[in-house]
N, C-alpha and C positions, 0 to 999 in steps of 0.2 A: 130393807130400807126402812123397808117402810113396813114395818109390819101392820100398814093399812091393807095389805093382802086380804084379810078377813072381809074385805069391805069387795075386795075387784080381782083381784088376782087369782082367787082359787076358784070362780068362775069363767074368767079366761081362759084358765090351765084348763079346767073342763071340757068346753069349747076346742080348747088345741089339740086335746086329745081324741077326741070324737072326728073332729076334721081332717087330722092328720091320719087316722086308722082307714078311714072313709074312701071313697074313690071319688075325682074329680073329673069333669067332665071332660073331653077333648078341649085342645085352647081352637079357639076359633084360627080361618087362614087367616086374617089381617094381622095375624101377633105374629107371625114370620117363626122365627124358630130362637126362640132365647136361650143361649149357652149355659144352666143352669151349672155345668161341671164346673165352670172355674169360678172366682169369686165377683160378685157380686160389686163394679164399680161404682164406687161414693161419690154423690154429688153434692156439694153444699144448699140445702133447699131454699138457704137466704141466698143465693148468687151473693153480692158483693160484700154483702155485710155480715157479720159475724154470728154463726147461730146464737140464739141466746132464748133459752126452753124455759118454761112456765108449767113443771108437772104437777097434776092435780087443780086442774084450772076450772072454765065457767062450767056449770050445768045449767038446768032448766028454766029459769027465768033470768037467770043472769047471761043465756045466750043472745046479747045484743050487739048492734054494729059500737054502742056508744060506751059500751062494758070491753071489747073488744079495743076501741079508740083508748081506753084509760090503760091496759094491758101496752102496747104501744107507747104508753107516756111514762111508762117505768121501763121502758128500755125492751120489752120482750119483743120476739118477729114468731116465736112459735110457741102455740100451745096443744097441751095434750090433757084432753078429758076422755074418764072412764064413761062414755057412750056407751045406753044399754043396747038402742037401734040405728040402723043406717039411715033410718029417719031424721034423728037427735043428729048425726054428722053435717046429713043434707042442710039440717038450720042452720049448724054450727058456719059450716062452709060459706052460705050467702051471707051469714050476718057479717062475717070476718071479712068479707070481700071489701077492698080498699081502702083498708085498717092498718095495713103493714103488717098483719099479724097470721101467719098461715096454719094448716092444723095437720098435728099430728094422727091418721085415723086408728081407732079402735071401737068396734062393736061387735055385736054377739055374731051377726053375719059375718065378720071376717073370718072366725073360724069354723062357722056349720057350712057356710055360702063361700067360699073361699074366692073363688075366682069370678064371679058375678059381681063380688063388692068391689072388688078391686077394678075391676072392668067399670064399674057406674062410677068410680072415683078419678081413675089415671089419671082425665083429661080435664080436670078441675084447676084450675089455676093456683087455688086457693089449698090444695092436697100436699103437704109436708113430705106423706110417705104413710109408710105402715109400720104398728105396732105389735109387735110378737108376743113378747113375753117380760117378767119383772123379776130377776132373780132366780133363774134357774140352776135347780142340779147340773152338776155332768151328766146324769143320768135322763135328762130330758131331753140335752142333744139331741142324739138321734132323730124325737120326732120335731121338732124346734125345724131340725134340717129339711124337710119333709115338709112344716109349712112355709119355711123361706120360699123353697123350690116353687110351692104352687101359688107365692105371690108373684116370684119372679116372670112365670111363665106369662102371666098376664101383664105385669109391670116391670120391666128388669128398668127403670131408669129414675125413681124415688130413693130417697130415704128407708134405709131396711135397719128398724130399730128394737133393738135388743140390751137391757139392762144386767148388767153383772151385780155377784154377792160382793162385798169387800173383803176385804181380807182377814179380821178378826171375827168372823162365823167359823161355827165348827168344820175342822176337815172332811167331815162324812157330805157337807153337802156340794165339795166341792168334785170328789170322783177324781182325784188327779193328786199325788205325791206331792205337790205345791200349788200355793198360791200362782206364779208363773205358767204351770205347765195346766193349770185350768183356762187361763185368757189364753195362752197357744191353741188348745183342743178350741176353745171355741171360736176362734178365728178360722182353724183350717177344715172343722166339724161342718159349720153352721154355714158361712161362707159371707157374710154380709156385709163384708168392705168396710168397716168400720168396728168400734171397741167404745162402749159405755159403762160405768162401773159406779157407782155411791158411795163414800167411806164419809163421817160425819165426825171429825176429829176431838168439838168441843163438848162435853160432857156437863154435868152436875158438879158440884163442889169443888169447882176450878181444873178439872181431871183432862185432860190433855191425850190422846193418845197419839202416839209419837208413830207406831204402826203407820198412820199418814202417809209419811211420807217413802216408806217400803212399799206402799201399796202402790202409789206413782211411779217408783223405779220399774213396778215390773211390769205396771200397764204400758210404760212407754217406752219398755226396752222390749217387751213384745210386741207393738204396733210397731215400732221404728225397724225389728224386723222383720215384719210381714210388710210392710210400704203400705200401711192402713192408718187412720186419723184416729184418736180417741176425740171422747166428749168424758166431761167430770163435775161435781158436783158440788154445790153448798148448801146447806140446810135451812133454811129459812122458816121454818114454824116449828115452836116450839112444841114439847112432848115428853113423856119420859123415856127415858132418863136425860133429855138435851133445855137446856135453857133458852128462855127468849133469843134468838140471833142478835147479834149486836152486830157494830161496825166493823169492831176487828176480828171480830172469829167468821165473819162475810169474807172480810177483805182478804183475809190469809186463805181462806179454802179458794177464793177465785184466783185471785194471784198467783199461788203457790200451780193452784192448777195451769194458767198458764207458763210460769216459766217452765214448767217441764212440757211444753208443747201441746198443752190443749186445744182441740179445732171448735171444741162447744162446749157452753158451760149451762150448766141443768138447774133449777131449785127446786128443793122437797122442801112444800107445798107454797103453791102461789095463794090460794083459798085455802082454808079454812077446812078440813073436812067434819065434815056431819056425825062424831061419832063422839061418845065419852071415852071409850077405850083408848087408853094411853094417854088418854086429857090432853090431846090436841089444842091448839091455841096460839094466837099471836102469828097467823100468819101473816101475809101483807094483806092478803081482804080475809076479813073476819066474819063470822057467822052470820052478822047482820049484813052482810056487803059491803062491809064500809072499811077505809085505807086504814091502817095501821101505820103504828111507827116504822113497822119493818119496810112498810111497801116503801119510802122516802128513801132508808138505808138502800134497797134494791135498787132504785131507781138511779140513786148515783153512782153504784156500781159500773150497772150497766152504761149508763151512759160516757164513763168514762171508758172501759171495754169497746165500746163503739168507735168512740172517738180516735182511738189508738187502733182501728180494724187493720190499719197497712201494714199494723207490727208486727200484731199477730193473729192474723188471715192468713193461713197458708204458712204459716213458721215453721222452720227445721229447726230443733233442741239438740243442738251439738254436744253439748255437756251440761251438768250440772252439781255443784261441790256446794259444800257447807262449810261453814266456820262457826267456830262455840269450841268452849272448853269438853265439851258431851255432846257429837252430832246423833244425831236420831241413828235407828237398828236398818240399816242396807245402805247406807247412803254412805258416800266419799267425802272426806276431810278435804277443803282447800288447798292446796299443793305450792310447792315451787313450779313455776314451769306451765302451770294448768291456765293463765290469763293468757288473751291476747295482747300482742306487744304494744296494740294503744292502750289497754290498762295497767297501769306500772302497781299498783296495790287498791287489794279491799280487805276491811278492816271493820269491826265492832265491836262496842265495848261493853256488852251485855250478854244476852244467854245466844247469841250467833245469827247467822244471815243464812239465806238459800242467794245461791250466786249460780245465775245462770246466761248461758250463751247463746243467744238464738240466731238461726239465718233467716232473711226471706230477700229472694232476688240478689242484688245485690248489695243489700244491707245487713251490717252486723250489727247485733244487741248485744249490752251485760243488765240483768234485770238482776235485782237485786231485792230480798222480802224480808223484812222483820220476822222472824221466827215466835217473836213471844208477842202472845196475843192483852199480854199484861201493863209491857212496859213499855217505853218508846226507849230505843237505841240511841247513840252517834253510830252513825257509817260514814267510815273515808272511802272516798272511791279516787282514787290521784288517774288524774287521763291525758292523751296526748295535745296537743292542741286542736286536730281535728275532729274529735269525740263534740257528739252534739248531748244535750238535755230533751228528754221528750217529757214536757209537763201533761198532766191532766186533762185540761182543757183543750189540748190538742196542738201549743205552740212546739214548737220546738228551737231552742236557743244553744251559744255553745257552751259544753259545760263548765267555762274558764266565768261563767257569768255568776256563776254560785258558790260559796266558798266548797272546799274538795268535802269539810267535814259537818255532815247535817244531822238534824234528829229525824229519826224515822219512828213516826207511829206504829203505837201496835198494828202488826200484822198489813202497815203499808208497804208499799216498793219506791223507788226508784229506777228512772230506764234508760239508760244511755246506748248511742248508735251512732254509726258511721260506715262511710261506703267501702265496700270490699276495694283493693287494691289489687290490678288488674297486672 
């Protein structure tokens, strides 16, 4: 990701592996007997509302309830800081309390103390879950599996969070024939009910990696068959080789992430990290603690992500096709055949759309994303008369209310719905 590793990660991994090799203590009787063999049930730690994660958040003077309350006013409900002690948690915790905002834990005791931290934390209201690890090998599996195991035994009913490489790192760090068949191993290796990954698509000198969206097909065709949620990512502080974030190279990694079914959407870095390496910069708080451009751009995001939580909370991604004269490398062309019989055509007269179908309950979506983070589109979308419009803000109107042919911003969507037929 982040190759901030230098900074947290390769004493993490330390930590994992010291703890992992280690013996831990018998779980006390009150923990009952936690089925560690089968996987590991996912819970959403926001109950109603939609996760929305804040990585590389407050540290040490910026751990306040009122630093926590501004975190909350950009849209976030979890944050995850590189904690060096369970001490730094315990503050993190009370500050955050009746913020909206809960915490992802990691400290040095999670992995020396394994089952004692997790014990002082479970029953914290304000405890998101536990954090593992940031990009591992295949080869790390194994003990990765090892420290799930002896979180679960103490906690089996949290957050069990674990970050994937993407898919444009070299093959050697993935231990697996494919990109695919590493997020398989580590779904059925690791066991943690869930699948997180970071692919950061917009680059330097307009460079676009189209990988993107190959990297989506195979996170969500392996979670969709394992019957496990992903979470996925947008960049938000600048670095090299990535450019200040802007609106639409935001709005297309969130977007794009949800229409192929994401259950939570992550940003690399909410703050600012503490380092020259890699000339970090422009995150939404900034070195001096103070809001940036970006944090305004986030903030509308998420709020609009919020707003639309009924859509996509709990959404099943039935398919997903492309149109453009050049669709991206894994992805399916638009078809005859491929719409449901309330959309009679989708169309754009630019570099193409991501066109996708979601369920949830008994409502059906077509979302629809500007692919080019450059230009704004026309997209036709022609619908039946019962097809509704789901604006921004949260109305919803029919879509006979707006002509069938709009312009769509770089890297916006449009989202039309309507109820299953019984």
């Amino acid at each position: 990701m982040k190759r901030l590793s230098t900074l947290c990660t390769a004493l993490a991994a330390a930590f994992i592996l010291c703890a992992c090799g280690g013996t831990t203590a018998p779980v006390e009787q009150e923990l009952g007997t936690n089925d560690v063999s089968k996987p590991h049930v996912y819970t959403n730690p926001t109950g109603d509302e939609f996760p929305i994660l804040a990585w590389f958040s407050l540290l040490g003077d910026q751990v306040t309830k009122e630093r926590y309350e501004e975190m909350a006013e950009a849209g976030f409900n979890i944050s995850f800081s590189h904690f060096g002690s369970a001490e730094q948690v315990e503050q993190a915790l009370e500050a955050s309390t009746g913020t909206g905002v809960k915490i992802l834990i990691t400290c040095g005791e999670m992995y020396d103390d394994t089952e004692n931290t997790v014990k002082r934390f479970r029953h914290h209201p304000q405890t998101a879950g536990y954090f593992l690890r940031d990009e591992p090998t295949g080869a790390d599996f194994p003990k990765l599996a090892e420290l799930a195991d002896n979180i679960r035994k103490a906690d089996d009913t949290k957050l069990l969070y674990l970050n994937l490489f993407p898919n444009y790192v070299s093959p050697a760090h993935l231990g697996a024939e494919s990109y695919a068949a590493h997020v398989k191993q580590f779904i059925e290796q690791i066991k943690l009910g869930m699948v997180s990954f970071d692919h950061y698509p917009v680059i330097f000198d307009g460079v676009r990696r189209d990988n993107f969206y190959a990297n989506l097909e195979d996170v969500a065709a392996e979670s969709k068959k394992a019957g496990v949620p992903f979470w996925a990512f947008s960049l938000s502080t600048a670095h090299d080789p990535y450019p200040v974030a802007n609106r639409a190279a935001m709005r297309l990694q969130i977007f794009t992430n949800l229409a192929y079914g994401a259950q939570g959407i992550q940003y690399f870095t909410y703050t600012t990290p503490g380092t020259e390496t890699w000339n970090f910069h422009n995150a939404p708080i900034d070195a001096n603690s103070q809001r940036t451009e970006v944090w305004d751009r986030v903030a509308e995001i998420n709020h609009e992500v919020q707003t639309l939580k009924d859509v996509f909370l709990g959404a099943e991604m039935i398919k997903v096709r492309h149109t453009g004269e050049n669709i991206p490398a894994q992805t399916v062309a638009l078809a005859e055949g491929d719409l449901p019989q309330q959309i009679a055509k989708v169309e754009a007269d630019g570099e193409g759309v991501v066109v996708s179908q979601l369920k949830n309950g008994s409502k059906r979506y077509l979302m629809v994303v500007n692919r080019d983070i450059y230009k704004p589109q026309r997209v036709t979308v022609e619908c039946a008369a019962e097809v509704m419009r789901y604006l921004p803000n949260g109305k919803i109107v029919p879509a006979a209310t707006y002509s069938p042919s709009l312009y769509v911003e770089p890297g916006d969507m449009l989202l039309f719905g309507w109820r299953d037929k019984f």
